[in-house]
C-alpha positions in Angstrom: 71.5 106.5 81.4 75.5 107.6 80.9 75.8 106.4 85.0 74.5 103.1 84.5 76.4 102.3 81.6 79.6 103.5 83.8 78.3 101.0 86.2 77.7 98.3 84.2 81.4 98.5 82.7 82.9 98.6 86.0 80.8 95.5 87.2 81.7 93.4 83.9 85.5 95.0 84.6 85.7 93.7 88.4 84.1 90.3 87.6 87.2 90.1 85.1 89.8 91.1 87.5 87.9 88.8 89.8 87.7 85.9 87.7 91.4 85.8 86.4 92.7 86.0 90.1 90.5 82.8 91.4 92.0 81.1 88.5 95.7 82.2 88.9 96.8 84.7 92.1 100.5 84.5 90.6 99.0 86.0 86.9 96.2 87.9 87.6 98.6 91.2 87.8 96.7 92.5 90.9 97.7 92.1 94.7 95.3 90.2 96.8 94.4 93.8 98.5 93.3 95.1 95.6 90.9 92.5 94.7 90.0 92.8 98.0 89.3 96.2 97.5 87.2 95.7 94.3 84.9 92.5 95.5 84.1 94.9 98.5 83.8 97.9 95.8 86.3 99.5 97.5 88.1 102.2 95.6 91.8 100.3 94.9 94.1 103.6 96.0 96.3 101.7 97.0 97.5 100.1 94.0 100.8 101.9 92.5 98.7 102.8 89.1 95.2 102.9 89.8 94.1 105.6 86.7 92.3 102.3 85.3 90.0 102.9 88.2 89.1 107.0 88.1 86.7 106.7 85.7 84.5 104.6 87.9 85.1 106.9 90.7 81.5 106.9 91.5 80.1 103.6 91.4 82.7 102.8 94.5 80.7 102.4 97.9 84.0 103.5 99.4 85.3 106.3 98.2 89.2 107.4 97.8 88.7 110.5 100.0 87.3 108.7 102.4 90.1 106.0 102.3 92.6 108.9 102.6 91.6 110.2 105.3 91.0 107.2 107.3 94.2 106.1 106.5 96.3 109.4 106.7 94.8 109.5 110.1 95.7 106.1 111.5 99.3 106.8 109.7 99.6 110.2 111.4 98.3 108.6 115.1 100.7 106.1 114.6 103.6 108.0 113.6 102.8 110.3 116.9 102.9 106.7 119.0 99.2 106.6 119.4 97.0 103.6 119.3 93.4 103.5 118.4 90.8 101.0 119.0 88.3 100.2 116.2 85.6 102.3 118.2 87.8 105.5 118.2 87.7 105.6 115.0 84.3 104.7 114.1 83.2 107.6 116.2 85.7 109.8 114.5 84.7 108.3 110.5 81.1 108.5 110.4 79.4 106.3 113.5 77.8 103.0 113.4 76.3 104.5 109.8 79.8 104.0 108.0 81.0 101.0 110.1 80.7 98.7 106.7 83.2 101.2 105.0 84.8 101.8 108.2 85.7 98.4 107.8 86.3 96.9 104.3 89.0 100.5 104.8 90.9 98.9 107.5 90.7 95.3 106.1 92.0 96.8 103.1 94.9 98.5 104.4 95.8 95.7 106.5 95.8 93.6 103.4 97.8 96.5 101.4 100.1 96.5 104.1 99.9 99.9 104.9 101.3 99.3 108.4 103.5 96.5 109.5 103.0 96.6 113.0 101.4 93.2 114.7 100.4 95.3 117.9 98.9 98.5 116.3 96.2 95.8 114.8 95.8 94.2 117.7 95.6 97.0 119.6 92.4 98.3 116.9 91.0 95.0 117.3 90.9 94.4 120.8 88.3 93.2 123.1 85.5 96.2 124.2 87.5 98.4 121.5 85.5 96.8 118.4 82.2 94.7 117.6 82.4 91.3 116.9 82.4 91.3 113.0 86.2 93.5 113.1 87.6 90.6 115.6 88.9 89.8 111.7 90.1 92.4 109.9 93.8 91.8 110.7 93.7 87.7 109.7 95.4 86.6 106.4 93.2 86.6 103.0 91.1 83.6 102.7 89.5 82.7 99.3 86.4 82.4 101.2 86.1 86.5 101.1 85.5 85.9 97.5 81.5 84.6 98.5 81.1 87.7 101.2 
């Protein structure tokens, strides 16, 4: 009973964050990433205060840890001068089972900015290194995410 209360909250609680940013991005107070984020129920880590969020910990289909590591990965590979293609690291973060997290992870981090290098998501995106629905992930936010 206590978890779907907890659920409940955080739905009415996203459709708010949701709602005020369709009607003004400039006043909504969050970042197009974390809305993102939260429409894909995508734990928002990468938000500079995101203790709103802990206490729905679990009702996220993509969990922090999970973002962490993806991400400290990709960051350390990077840092070492090493490109990955969206395959590589599906194999290494779960298989073909975790490709929908796999994803709204990278599309989230692209969005958050996490790295600002035009090749290294070209590179994860490229053709025979990633299925046809990540030929996207590293395109500008369109308000048309909002009806995925």
């Amino acid at each position: 009973m206590e978890n779907k209360i907890l659920e409940s909250l955080y739905h009415i609680r996203k459709a708010q964050i949701l709602q005020f940013y369709r009607l003004d991005p400039a006043k909504s107070m969050f970042p197009v990433s974390a809305v993102y984020a939260l429409r894909r129920d995508c734990f928002p880590v990468f938000l500079q205060d995101y203790t709103e969020f802990e206490m729905y910990d679990e009702v996220f289909r993509v969990k922090k840890d999970y973002i962490n590591q993806v991400v400290d990965f990709i960051v350390s590979e990077y840092d070492k001068g090493m490109y990955h293609s969206y395959y590589d690291l599906e194999t290494r973060f779960g298989g073909k089972e975790c490709r929908s997290s796999l994803m709204t992870t990278i599309r989230y981090a692209f969005l958050a900015g996490v790295l600002d290098d035009e090749f290294f998501w070209k590179k994860l995106v490229e053709n025979n290194g990633s299925p046809i629905e990540a030929k996207n992930l590293n395109r500008p936010f369109d308000e048309s995410e909002f009806l995925l």
